[in-house]
C-alpha positions in Angstrom: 93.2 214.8 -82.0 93.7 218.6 -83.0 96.8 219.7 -82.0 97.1 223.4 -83.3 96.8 224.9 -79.6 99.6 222.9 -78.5 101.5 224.1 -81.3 100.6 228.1 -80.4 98.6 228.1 -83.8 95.3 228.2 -82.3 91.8 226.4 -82.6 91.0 224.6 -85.3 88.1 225.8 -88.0 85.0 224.8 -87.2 84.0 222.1 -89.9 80.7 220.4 -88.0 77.7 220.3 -85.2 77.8 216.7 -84.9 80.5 216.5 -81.9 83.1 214.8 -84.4 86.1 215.5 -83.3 87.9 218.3 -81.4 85.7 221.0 -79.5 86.4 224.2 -80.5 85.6 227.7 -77.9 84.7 230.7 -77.9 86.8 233.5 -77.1 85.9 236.2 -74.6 86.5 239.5 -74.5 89.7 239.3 -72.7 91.2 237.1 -75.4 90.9 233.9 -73.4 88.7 230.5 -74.4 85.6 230.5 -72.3 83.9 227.4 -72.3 81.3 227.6 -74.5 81.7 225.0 -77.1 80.8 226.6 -81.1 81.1 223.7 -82.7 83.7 221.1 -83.8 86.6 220.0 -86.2 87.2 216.7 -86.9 89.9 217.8 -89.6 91.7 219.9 -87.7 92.2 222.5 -90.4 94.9 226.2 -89.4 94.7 229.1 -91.7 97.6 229.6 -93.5 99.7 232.1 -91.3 102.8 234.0 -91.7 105.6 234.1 -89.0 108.9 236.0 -88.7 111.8 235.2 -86.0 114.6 236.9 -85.6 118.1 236.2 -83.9 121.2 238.5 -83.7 124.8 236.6 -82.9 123.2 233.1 -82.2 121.2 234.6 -79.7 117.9 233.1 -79.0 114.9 233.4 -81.1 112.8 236.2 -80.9 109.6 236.8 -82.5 108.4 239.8 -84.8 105.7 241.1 -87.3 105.8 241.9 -90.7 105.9 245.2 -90.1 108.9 245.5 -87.9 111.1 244.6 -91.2 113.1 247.7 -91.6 116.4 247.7 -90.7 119.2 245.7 -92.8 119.3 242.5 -92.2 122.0 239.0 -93.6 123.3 235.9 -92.5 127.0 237.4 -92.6 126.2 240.2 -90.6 124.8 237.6 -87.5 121.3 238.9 -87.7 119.2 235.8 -88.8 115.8 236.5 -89.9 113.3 233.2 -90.7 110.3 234.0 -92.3 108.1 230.8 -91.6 104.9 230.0 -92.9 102.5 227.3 -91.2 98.5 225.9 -92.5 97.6 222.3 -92.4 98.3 219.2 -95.5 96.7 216.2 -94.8 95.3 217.2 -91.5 98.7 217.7 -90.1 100.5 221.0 -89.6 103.7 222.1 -92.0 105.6 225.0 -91.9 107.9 226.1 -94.5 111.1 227.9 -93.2 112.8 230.5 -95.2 116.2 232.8 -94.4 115.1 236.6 -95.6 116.2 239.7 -96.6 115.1 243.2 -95.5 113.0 243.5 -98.7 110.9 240.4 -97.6 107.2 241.1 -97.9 104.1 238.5 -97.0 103.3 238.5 -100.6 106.8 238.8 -102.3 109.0 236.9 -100.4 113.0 238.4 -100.7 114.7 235.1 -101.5 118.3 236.8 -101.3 119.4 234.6 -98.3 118.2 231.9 -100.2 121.3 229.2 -101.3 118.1 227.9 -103.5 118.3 224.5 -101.6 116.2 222.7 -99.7 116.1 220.3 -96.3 112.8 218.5 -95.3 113.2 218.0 -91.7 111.8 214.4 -90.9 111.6 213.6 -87.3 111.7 210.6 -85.2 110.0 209.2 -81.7 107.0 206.5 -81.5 103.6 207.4 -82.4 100.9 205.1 -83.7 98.5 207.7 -85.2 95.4 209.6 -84.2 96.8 212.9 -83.8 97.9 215.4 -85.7 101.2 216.3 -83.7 102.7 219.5 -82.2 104.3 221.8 -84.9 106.8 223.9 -82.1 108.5 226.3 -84.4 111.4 227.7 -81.6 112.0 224.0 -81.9 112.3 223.7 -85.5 114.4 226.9 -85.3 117.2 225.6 -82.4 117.5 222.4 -84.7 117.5 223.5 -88.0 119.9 226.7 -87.5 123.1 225.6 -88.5 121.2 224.9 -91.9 119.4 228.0 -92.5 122.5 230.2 -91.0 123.9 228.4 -94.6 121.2 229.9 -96.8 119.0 226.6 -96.6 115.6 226.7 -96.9 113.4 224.1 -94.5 110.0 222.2 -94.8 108.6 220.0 -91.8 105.3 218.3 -91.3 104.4 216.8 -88.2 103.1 214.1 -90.3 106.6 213.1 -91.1 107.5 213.0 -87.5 106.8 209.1 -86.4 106.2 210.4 -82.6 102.6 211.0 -84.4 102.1 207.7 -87.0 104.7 205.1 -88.9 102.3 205.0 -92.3 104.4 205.3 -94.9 102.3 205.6 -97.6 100.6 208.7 -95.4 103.8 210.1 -94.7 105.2 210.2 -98.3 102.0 211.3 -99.6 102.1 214.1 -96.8 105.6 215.1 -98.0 104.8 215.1 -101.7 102.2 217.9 -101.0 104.2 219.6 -98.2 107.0 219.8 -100.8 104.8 221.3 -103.7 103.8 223.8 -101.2 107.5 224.9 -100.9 107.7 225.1 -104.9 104.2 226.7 -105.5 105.2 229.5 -103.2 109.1 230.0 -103.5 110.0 228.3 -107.0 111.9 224.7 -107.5 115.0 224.4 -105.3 118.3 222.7 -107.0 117.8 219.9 -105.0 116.2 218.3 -101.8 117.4 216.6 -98.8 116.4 214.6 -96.4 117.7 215.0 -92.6 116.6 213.9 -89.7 117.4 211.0 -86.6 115.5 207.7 -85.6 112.0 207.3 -87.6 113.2 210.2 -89.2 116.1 208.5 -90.9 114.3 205.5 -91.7 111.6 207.6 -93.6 114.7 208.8 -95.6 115.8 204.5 -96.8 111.9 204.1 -97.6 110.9 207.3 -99.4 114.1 207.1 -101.2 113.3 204.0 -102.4 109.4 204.3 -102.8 109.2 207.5 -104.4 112.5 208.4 -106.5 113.2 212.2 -107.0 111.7 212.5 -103.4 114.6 213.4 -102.1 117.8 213.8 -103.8 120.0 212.6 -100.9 120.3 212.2 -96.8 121.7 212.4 -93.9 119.7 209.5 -91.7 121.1 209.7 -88.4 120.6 206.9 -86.0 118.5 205.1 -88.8 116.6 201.9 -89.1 116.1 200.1 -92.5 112.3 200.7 -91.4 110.0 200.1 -89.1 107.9 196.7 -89.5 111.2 194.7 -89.8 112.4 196.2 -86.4 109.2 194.4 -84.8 110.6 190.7 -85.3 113.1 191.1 -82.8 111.0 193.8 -80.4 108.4 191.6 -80.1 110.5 188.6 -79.2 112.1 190.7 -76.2 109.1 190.8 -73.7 108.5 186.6 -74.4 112.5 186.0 -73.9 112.7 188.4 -70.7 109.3 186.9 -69.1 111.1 183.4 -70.2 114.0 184.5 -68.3 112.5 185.9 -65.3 109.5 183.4 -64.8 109.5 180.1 -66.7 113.7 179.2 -67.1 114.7 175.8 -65.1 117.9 177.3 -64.6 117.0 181.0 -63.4 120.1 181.5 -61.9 122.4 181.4 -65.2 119.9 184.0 -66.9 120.1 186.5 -64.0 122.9 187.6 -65.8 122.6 190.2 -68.5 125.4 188.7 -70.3 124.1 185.1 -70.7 120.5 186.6 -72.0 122.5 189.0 -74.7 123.9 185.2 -75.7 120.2 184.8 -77.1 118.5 188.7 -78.0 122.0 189.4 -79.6 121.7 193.1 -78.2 123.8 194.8 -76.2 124.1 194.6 -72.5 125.3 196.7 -69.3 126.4 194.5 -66.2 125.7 197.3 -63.7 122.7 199.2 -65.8 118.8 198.3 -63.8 115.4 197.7 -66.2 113.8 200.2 -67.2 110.7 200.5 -64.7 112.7 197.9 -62.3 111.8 199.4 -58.9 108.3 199.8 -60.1 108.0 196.2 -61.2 109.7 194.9 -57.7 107.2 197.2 -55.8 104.4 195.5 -57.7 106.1 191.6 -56.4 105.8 193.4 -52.9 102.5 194.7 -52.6 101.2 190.8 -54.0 103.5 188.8 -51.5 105.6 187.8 -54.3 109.6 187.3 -54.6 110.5 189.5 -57.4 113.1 188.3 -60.1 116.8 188.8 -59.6 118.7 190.1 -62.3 122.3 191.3 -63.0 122.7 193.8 -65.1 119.8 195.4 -68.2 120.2 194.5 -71.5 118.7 196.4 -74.3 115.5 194.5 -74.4 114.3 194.9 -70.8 116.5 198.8 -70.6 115.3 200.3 -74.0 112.3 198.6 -75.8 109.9 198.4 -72.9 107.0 200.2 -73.2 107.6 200.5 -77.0 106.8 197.5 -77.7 103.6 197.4 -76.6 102.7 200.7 -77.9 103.3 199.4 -81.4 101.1 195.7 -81.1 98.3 195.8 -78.6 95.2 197.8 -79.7 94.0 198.4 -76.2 97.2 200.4 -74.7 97.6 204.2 -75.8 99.8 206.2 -73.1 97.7 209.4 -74.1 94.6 207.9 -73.1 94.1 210.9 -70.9 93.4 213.2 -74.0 90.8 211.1 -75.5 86.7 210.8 -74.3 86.3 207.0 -72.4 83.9 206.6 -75.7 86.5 207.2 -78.2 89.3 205.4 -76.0 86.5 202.3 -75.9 85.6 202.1 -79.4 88.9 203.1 -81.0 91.8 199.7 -81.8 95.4 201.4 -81.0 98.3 200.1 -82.4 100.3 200.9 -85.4 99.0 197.7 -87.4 95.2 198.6 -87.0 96.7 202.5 -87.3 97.3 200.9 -91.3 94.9 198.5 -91.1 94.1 199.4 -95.2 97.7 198.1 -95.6 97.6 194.6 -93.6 94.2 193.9 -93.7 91.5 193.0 -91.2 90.8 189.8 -89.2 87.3 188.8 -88.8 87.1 190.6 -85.8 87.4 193.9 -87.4 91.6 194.1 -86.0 94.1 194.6 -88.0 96.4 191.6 -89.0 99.9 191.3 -87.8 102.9 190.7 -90.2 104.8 188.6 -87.4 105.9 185.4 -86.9 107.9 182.9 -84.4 107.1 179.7 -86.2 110.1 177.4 -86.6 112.4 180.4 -85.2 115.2 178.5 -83.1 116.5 180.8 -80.3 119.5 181.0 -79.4 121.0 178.4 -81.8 124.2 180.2 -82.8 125.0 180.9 -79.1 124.3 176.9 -78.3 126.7 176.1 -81.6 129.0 178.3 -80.1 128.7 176.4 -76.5 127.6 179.8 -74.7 124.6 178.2 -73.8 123.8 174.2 -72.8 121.6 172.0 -74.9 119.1 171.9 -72.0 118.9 175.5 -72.0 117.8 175.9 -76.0 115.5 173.3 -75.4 114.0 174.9 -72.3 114.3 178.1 -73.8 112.5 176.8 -77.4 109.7 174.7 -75.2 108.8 177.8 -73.4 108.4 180.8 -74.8 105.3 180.5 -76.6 104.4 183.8 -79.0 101.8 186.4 -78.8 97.8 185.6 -78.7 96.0 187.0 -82.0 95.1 190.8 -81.7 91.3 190.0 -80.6 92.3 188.3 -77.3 94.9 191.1 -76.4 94.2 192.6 -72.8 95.1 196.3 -71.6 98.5 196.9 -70.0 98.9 197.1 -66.9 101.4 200.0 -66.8 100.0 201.9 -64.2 100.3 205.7 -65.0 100.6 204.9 -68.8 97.1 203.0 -68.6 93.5 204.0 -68.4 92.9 203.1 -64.7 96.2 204.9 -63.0 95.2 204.1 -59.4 96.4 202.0 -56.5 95.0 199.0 -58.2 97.0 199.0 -61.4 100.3 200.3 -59.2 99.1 196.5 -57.6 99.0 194.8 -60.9 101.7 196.9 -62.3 103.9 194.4 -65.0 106.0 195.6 -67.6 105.0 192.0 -69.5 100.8 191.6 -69.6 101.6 187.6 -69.7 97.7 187.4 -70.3 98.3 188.4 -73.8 101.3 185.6 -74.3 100.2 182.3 -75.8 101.5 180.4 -72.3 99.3 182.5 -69.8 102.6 182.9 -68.1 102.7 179.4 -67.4 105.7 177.0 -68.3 103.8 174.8 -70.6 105.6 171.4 -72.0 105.4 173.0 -75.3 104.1 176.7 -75.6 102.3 177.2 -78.7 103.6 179.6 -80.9 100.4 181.3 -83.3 101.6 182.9 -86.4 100.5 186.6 -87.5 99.4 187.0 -90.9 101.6 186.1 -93.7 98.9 188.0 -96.3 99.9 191.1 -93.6 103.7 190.4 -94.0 103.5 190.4 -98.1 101.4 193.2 -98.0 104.1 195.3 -95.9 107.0 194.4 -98.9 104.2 195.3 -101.4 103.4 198.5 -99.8 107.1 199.2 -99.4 106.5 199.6 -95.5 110.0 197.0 -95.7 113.7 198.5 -96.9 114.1 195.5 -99.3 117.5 197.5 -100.6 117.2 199.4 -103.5 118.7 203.0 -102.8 119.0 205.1 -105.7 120.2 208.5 -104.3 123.5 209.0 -101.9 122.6 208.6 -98.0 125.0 209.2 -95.3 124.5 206.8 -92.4 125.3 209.3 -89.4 125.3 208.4 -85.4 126.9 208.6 -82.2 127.8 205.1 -80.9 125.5 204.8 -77.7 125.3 200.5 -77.6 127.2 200.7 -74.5 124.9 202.3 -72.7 121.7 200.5 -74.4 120.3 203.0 -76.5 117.4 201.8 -78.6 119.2 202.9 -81.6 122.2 200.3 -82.0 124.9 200.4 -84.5 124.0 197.5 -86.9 121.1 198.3 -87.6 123.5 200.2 -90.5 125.0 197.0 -91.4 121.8 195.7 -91.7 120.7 198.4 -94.2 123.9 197.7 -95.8 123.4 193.8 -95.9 120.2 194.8 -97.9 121.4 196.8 -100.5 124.5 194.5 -101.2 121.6 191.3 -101.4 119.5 193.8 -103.8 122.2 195.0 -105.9 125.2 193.3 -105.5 126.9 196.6 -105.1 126.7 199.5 -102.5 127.5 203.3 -104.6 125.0 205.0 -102.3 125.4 204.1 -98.8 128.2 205.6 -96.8 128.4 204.8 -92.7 129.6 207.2 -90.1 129.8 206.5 -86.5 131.5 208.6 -84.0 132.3 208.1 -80.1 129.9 209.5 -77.6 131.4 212.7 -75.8 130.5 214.9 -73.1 129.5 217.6 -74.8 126.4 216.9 -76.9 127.2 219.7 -79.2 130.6 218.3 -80.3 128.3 215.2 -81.0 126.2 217.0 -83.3 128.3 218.6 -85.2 129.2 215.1 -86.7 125.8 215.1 -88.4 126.4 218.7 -90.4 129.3 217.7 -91.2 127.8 214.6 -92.9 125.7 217.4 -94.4 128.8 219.6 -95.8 130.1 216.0 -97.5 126.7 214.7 -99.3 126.5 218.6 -100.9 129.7 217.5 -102.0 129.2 214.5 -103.2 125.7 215.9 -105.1 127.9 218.3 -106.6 130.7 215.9 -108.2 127.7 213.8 -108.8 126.2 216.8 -110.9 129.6 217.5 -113.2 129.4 213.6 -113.9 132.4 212.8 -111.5 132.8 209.7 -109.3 131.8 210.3 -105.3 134.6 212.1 -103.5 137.8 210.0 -102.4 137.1 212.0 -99.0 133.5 210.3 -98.6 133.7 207.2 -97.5 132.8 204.6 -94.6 134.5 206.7 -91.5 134.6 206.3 -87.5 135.7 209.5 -85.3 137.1 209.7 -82.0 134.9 212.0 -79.4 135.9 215.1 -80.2 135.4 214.8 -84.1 138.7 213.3 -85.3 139.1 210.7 -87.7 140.3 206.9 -86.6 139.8 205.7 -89.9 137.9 205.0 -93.1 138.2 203.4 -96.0 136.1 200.2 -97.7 137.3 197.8 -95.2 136.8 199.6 -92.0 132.8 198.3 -91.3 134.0 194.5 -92.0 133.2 191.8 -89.0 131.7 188.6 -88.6 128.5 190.6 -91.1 130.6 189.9 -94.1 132.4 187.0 -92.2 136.0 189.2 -92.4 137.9 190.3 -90.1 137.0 193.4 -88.0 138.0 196.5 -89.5 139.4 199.3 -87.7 135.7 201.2 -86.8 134.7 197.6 -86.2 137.1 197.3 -83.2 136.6 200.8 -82.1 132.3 200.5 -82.2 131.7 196.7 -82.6 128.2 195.8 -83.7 125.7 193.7 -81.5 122.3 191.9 -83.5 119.1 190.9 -83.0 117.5 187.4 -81.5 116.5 186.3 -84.9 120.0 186.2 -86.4 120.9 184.3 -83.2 119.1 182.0 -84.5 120.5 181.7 -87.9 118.7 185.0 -89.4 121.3 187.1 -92.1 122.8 190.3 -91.3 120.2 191.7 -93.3 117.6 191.0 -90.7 114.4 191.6 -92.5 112.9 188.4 -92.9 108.9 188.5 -91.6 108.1 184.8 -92.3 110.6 182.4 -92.9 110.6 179.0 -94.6 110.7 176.2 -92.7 112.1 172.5 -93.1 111.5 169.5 -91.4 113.7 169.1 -88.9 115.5 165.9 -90.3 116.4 167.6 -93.1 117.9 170.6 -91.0 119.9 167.8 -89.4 121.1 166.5 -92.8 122.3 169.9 -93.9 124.1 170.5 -91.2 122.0 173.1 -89.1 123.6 171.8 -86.1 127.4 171.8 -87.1 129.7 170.9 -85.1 127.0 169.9 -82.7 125.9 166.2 -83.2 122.3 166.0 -82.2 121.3 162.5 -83.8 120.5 161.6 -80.0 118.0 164.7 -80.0 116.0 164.6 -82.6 113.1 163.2 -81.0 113.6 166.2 -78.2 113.7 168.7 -81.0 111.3 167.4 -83.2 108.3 167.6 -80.3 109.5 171.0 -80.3 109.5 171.6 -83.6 106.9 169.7 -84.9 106.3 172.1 -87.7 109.5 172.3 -88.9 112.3 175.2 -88.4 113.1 177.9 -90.4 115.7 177.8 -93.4 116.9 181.5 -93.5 118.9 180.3 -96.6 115.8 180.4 -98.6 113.5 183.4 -99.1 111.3 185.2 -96.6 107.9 183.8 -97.6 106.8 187.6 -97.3 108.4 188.2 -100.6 106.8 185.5 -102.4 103.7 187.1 -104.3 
């Protein structure tokens, strides 16, 4: 899907007759597309264009031409002029952002402003591919100005921003070229950095450890290790809160947000609703049906919904509306099938899945701990079943977000699809639990789609602690880049975490993240004259308004690193995910684990302090497979 109107860029070229693609128009007299189609472009190809913005005092953006580049212009004077260059790479649309002088000409480009540095601006959001992204340059402008009021130059491809496709491979590819089209037209810069939040962040762990030299260093804020990893846990949270709603024996103790966290280890709000709530209750109504009670949201039902299902099932895409019904028909959509030459192919043509539920015990810490009953893990492990194989998933029914938004799918509206679940919705005596592909799950370590740890330039881990209110982006998910790079190396000299307390004023809360930018320049630069990193960069949590609580190398510790919170520990304490409730590391990357048989799990003590000699017939119907041993290796890693 061309996207260079959206982006104020125009049509795309013409580049066939065949109807592949995007129609392009002609254009009347009047300047305006009529609606005669010329022809089509299934590449989606810009011309490479020049643009100039200008902004006096931190006023807002205003555009100019070439020509209009008389009077004086500087950075210290307040008058900020960007010259900006867009085109297409790789189908998607970059734009290289420059600070000029007054001598700046299209064809020699005044570089005076220049500090000879370089940001690539990665970007974040959930996209699962098929179209090329919006390129909105008064949007990469308000974001990127603190850095190029500092002499910075920028380059951005809306194929590094995940809100269009998580394919690594495409998106370091993408920035490879984007980058040499920064040094072919403006000369080498001293170094590059990355910067930017979310899928953004986490394209700063993987390229950095996929493609050294890259980038030279990062500020990831609100990072992931990466994305494939984060799908364990998502995927488990619409089978545990269907569980909880539907299929529980005892319904009344998981009304309660609190008791559920006990098992999906996020976060939860006692007073916070689920996201889509009143539209899933409406949907009860309208069929005669009691809808569930609940008390409270936790991050599962609150934050992934919706996400979830735009990542696995191949017949959901929320932008249906911008696609023909034959391209919608015929086209699989979901991020596995969107790298299908990465996982493979089933023999239905869909792409394999790199996830797996086999021998995973929920909920066992929180049972060990005597949060939760031993009828209630059995219950729990009996029921929940897994996810049917791509080729049997059905469409959504998400109402406005599916393909048939009328008063039918408001009737059949459910944030779950339990058609697609192994159960059928129903509380079997033992739901089956069907494996993904582990050939998929290697494939993602060998493709380096998976932050196995290895981090060989300086990355500060920057974000605003939002947990207590359920963001999708949750604290540990540091520790668990952390946990990685400790189990790779042994060590940590790269990896430094900042998290700050969530103010009022978003601007006090983004300052934290240029300030992280300020400190890695620093640390580049002792790093450069052969010194050690800077005493003053180190592991650090702030207060809201900015101010330090404290830092040092103990300040992160907690149950993690089994010590004793450390002072940012107590201030922002971490949450986890389902699978290391149930016995997963703090690393939380394993895709397929190894499983024992289940007397030997007893033997070893899987159960401690818990005697369960009594169950192990119970457990073993459950498990007849055996359960997984997360003190041996992922089998994903095997080769």
């Amino acid at each position: 899907m061309c996207q260079g109107l959206d982006s104020g860029l125009g049509q795309p070229e013409v580049d066939n007759q065949q109807g592949a693609g995007t129609p392009v128009y002609a254009v009347g007299d009047d300047g305006q597309l009529t609606n005669t189609i010329v022809g089509y472009s299934k590449d989606c190809l810009l011309p490479t264009r020049l643009h100039y913005y200008r902004s006096f005092n931190g006023e807002s953006w205003q555009q100019e031409t070439p020509s209009a580049i008389k009077e004086a212009t500087g950075i210290n004077t307040g008058n900020l002029r960007i010259r900006i260059e867009t085109g297409t790479i790789n189908r998607f649309i970059y734009a290289l952002l420059l600070p000029v002088g007054n001598q700046d000409q299209p064809e020699h480009p005044d570089l005076s402003l220049w500090n000879g540095k370089l940001i690539y601006h990665f970007k974040g959001a959930i996209g699962i591919g098929y179209q090329q992204g919006k390129a909105r340059l008064t949007r990469l402008l308000r974001d990127m100005r603190s850095a190029l009021e500092q002499g910075f130059a920028v380059a951005y491809s809306s194929g590094n921003e995940t809100d269009n496709h998580y394919n690594i491979l495409l998106q370091e590819d993408t920035a490879l070229r984007v980058k040499q089209q920064f040094v072919s037209r403006y000369g080498k810069p001293i170094y590059t950095l990355g910067f930017g939040d979310s899928g953004g962040a986490l394209q700063q762990y993987l390229l950095a450890q996929n493609r050294p030299g890259l980038i030279q260093g990062g500020v990831a804020i609100v990072a992931y290790p990466d994305m494939t990893t984060q799908t364990s846990y998502g995927l488990d949270c619409p089978l545990l809160e269907y569980y909880f709603d539907h299929l529980a024996a005892d319904k009344a103790f998981w009304r309660s947000a609190k008791h559920r966290a006990y098992v999906s280890g996020l976060a939860h709000h006692p007073t916070f609703s689920a996201r889509a709530d009143w539209l899933e209750t409406l949907g009860h109504w309208l069929r005669l049906e009691t809808p569930p009670q609940r008390q409270g949201a936790t991050e599962c039902n609150y934050a992934w919904r919706g996400s979830v299902q735009l990542v696995h099932n191949p017949r959901f895409n929320s932008h249906y509306a911008r696609y023909s019904p034959k391209v919608r028909a015929t086209t699989q959509w979901s991020h596995w099938q969107d790298n299908q030459w990465i996982y493979g192919t089933d023999e239905h043509g869909f792409a394999q899945i790199p996830w797996s539920n086999v021998g995973v015990q929920y909920g066992l810490e929180a049972w060990k701990q005597g949060l939760i009953s031993a009828d209630h893990f059995f219950d729990l492990n009996r029921k929940i079943g897994s996810w049917k194989p791509p080729a049997q998933l059905q469409p959504e029914n998400l109402w406005l977000l599916s393909d048939r938004p009328g008063p039918r799918q408001l009737l059949q509206f459910s944030p779950y699809q339990t058609a697609n679940f192994s159960h059928d919705g129903a509380a079997l005596a033992r739901a089956p639990r069907i494996p993904g592909s582990l050939a998929a799950a290697q494939a993602a370590y060998r493709s380096g789609s998976v932050f196995h740890g290895r981090l060989p330039v300086p990355i500060i881990d920057v974000r605003v602690y939002r947990d207590d209110i359920l963001d999708i982006h949750h604290s540990w998910s540091a520790i668990s880049s952390r946990q990685r790079i400790l189990d790779h190396s042994g060590s940590n000299p790269n990896q430094v975490i900042w998290i700050k307390q969530r103010s009022k004023d978003k601007d006090t809360d983004r300052q934290i993240r240029w300030r992280a930018l300020a400190a890695l320049e620093q640390w580049l630069a002792a790093t450069d004259a052969g010194a050690a990193r800077p005493d003053s960069i180190q592991d650090r949590c702030f207060d809201a308004d900015g101010n330090t609580l404290a830092e040092g190398k103990s300040v992160w510790n907690g149950q993690w690193n089994n010590q004793a919170d450390g002072h940012c520990t107590q201030h922002f304490p971490f949450y986890q995910s389902s699978r290391q409730v149930a016995g997963d590391s703090p690393a939380a990357s394993t895709l397929f684990c190894s499983r024992i048989p289940l007397a030997e799990a007893i033997d070893r003590g899987f159960y401690d302090p818990i005697s369960v000699s009594g169950w192990q017939s119970t457990l073993e119907s459950i498990f007849p497979n055996g359960v997984c041993d997360y003190s041996q290796p992922d089998l994903a890693k095997h080769r």
